[in-house]
C-alpha positions in Angstrom: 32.1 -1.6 -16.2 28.7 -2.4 -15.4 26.7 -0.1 -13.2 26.7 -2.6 -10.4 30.6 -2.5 -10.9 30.8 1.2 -10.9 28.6 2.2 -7.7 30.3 -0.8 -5.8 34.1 1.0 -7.3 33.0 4.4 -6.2 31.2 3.5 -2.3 34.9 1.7 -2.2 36.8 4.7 -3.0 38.5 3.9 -6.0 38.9 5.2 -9.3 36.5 5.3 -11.7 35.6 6.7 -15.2 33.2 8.8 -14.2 30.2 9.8 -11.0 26.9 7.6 -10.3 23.7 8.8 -10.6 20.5 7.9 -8.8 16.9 9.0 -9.8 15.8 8.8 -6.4 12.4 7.9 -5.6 9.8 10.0 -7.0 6.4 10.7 -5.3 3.8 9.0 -6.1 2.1 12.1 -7.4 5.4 13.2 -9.2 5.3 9.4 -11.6 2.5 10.1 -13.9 4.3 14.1 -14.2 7.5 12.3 -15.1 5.6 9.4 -17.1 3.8 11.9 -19.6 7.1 14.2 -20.0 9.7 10.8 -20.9 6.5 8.4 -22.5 6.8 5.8 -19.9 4.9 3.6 -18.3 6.4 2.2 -15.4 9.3 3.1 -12.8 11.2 0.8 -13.7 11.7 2.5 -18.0 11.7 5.8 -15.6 14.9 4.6 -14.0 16.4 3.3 -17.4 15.1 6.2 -19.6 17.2 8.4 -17.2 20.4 5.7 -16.9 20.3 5.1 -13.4 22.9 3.0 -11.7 21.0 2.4 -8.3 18.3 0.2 -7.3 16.8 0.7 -4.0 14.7 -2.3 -2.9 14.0 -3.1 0.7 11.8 -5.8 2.4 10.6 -3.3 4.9 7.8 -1.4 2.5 6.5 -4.5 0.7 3.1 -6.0 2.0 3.8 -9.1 1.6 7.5 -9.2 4.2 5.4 -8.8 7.4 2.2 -11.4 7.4 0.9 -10.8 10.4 -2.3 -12.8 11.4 -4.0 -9.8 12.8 -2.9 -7.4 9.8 -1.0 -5.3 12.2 2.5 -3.8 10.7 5.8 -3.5 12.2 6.3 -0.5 13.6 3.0 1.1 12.3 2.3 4.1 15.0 2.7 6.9 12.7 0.1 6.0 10.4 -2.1 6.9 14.0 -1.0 9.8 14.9 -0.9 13.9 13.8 2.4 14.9 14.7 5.4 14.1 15.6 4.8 16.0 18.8 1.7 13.9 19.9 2.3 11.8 22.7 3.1 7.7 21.9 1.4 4.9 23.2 4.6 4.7 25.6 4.7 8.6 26.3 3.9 7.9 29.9 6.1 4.9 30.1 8.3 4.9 33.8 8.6 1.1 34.3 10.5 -1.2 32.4 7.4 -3.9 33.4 5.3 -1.6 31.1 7.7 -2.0 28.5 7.4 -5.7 28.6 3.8 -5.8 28.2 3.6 -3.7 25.0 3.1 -5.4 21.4 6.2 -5.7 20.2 6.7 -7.1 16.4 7.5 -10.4 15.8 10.5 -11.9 13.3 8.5 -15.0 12.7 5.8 -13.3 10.4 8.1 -12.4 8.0 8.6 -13.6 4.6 10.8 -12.4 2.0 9.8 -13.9 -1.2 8.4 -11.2 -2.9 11.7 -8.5 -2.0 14.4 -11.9 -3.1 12.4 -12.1 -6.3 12.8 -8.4 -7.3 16.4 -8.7 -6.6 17.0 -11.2 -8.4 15.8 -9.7 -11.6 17.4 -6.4 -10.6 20.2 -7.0 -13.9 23.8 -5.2 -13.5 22.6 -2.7 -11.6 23.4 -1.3 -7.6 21.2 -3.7 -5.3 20.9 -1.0 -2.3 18.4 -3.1 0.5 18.0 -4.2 4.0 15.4 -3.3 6.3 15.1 0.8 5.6 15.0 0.2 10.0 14.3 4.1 10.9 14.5 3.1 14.3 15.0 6.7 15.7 11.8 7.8 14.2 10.2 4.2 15.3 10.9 5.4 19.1 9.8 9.3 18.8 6.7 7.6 17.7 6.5 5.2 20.7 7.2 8.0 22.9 6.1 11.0 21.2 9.3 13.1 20.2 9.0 15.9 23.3 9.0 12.6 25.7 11.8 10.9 23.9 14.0 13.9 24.4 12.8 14.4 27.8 12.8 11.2 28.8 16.4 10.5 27.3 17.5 13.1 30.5 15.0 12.1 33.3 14.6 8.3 32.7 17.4 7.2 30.4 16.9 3.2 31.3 13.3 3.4 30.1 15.0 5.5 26.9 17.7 2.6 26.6 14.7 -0.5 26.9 12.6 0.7 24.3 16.0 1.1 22.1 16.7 -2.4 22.8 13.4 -3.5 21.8 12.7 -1.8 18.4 16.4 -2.0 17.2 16.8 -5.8 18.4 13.8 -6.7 16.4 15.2 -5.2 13.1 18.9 -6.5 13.7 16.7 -9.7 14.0 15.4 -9.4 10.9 18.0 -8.3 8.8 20.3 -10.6 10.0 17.1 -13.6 8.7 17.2 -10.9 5.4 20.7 -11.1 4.6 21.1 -14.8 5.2 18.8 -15.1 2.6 19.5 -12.4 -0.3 23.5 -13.7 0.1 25.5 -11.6 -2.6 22.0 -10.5 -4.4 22.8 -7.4 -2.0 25.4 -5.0 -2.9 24.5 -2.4 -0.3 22.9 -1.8 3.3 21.0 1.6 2.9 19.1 2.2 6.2 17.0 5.4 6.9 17.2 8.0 10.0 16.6 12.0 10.1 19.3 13.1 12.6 19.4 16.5 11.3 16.8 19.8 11.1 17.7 23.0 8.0 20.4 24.0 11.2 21.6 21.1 13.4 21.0 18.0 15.0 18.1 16.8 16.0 19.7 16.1 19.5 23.2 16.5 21.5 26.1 15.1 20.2 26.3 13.6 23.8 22.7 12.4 23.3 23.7 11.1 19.9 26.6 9.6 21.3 24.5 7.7 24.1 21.2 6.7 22.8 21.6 6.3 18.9 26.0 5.1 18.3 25.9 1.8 20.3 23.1 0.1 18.1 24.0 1.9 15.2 27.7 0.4 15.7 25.7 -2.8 15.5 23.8 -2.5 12.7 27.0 -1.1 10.5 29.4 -4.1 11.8 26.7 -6.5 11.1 26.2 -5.3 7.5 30.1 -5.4 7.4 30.0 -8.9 8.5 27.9 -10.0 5.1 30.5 -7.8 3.0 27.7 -5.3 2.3 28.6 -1.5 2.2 26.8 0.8 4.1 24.8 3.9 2.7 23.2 6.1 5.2 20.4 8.2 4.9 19.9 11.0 7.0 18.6 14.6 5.7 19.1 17.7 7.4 22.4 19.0 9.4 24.6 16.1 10.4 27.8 17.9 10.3 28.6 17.7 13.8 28.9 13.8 13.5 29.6 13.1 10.3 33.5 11.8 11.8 31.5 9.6 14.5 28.9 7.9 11.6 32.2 7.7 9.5 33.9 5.9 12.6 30.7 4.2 13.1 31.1 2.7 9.9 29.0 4.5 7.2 30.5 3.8 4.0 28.1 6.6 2.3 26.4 9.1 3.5 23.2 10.2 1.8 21.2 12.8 0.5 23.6 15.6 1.6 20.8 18.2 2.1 22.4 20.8 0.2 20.9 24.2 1.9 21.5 22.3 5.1 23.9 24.5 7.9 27.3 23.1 6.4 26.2 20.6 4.0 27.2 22.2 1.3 29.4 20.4 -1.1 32.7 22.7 -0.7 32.3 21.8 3.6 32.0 18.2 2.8 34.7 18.0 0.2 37.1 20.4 2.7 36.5 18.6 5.8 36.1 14.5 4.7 36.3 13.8 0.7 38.4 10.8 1.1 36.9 8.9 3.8 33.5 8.9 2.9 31.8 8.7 -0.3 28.5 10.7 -1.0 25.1 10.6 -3.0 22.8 13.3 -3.7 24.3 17.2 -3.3 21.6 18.5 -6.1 19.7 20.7 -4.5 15.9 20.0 -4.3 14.6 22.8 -2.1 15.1 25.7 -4.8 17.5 24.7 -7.3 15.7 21.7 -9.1 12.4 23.4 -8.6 13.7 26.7 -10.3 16.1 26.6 -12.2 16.9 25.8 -16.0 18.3 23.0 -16.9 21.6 24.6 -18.2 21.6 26.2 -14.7 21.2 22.9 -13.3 24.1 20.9 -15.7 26.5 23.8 -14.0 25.8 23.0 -10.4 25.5 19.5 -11.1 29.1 19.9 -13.2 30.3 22.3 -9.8 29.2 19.6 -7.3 30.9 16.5 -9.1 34.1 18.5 -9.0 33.9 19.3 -5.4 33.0 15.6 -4.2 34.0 13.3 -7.4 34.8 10.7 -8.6 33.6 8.9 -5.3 30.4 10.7 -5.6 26.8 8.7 -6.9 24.6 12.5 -8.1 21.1 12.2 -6.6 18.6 14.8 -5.9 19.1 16.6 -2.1 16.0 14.9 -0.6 15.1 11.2 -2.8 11.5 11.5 -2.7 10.8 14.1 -6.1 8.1 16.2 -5.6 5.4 17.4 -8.4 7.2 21.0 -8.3 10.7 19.3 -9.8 9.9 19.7 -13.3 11.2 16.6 -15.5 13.3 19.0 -17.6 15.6 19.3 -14.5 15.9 15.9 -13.9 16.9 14.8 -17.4 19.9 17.8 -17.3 20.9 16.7 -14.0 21.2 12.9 -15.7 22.8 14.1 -18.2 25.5 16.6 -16.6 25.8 13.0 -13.7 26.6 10.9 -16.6 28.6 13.1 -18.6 
């Protein structure tokens, strides 16, 4: 069974001869840590020095998918501003005319050569792509995230427009993405941080009305093009894991592990069976301070609670310099044992 074979066999719930395992995606100040420690060169070895099944590889973070003529990005506020908190060029947005006017991106400029070109070489391994489309955190940033959530009670049209707007483009340009890439895709793995250390971000009722409908969308669409769908969202997401498993999340990633009620005995009691997982090794204390034969035991303890239908991944993707590489090799090893 090829890797490709066995992420596909465990995302679908059947049996297999043993967990996944996923590097994640180490920081860029983490790679030459990591390069010195295994003796590699690129991040590519890195992923094959450690075994890993999983290939994430979207169009979205590649210069070369969104050429356009003024160099502008797609959704490029954030590089702007200082916070999260600081008010968006849309903050003081009340009519649906203003809306109209703003500089929305354009599916025409893009071009996928470059992303159809690394997926083609990808080998047997999990091709996990599609537009990484963090369209929640696209609209804070057009609004500012204190005026979203305001706004989502005292103007809820203007709320809904801008929603249309952002998320239209990218079903837009996944669905020109996936006519393309055909069967070179294995999975849709889309990104969205619904959840703080203790809850949700926002109201289940708020979840419910602003975020579900075009979410729906973007799952049945993937659905459509027989892709699986992976969803990443850290923090607390408990309270709607059963609506993004009706919604039509295949996999729900990084399961924040010191999250309220992310822990891998809640998720194993309350919905091992209808979801499959990835990630559960803790990255917030565990991988930065344990040994590795303390990490091999929770890695062991976790694969137990959520396996077989479980691909092991560090609790947040993005490795920081305080993981030490030691760590990371026990917790391939233990994945892959």
């Amino acid at each position: 069974m090829t890797s490709r074979e066995l992420i596909r066999a465990i995302i679908n719930g059947e049996s297999v001869p043993r967990c996944g395992f996923w590097l994640g995606n180490p920081h860029p100040d983490t790679l030459p840590i990591y390069h010195s420690y295994f003796a590699t060169t690129t991040e590519e070895e890195l992923h094959r020095k450690l075994n890993d099944d999983f290939r994430w590889i979207t169009p979205q973070y590649l210069d070369s998918t969104y050429r356009h003529p003024e160099g502008k990005g797609i959704f490029d506020v954030w590089k702007r501003r200082k916070s999260h908190g600081e008010p968006g060029p849309l903050a003081d947005c009340e009519d649906l005319s203003d809306i109209e006017k703003y500089d929305w991106p354009n599916p025409d400029f893009l071009d996928f050569t470059e992303c159809i070109k690394i997926l083609k070489n990808a080998g047997d391994l999990y091709r996990a792509s599609g537009f990484w489309m963090p369209f929640f955190h696209d609209i804070m940033d057009l609004f500012g995230m204190e005026n979203y959530m305001v706004k989502m009670r005292t103007n809820p049209d203007i709320v809904h427009a801008v929603t249309d707007n952002v998320c239209g483009f990218y079903y837009e340009a996944n669905k020109r993405f996936f006519e393309k890439a055909g069967d070179l895709v294995d999975g849709f793995f889309f990104g969205n941080d619904f959840g703080t250390q203790t809850d949700l971000l926002l109201a289940p009722d708020q979840f419910e009305e602003f975020v579900l409908p075009w979410f729906r969308k973007f799952t049945d669409q993937a659905h459509r093009y027989r892709y699986q769908v992976i969803l990443h969202s850290c923090g607390s997401v408990y309270r709607v894991v059963d609506r993004l498993i009706e919604a039509g999340v295949d996999c729900l990633h990084p399961v924040q592990a010191k999250a309220q009620n992310m822990d891998a005995q809640t998720l194993a009691r309350e919905f091992k069976g209808r979801i499959a997982f990835m990630g559960g090794i803790d990255t917030q204390d565990l991988l930065v301070h344990a040994s590795p034969e303390e990490v091999k035991t929770e890695v062991r303890r976790v694969k137990k609670l959520l396996g077989p239908n479980l691909i092991v991944s560090p609790s947040h993707e993005a490795l920081l310099p305080n993981v030490p590489p030691q760590n990371v090799q026990a917790m391939s090893e233990a994945a892959l044992e």
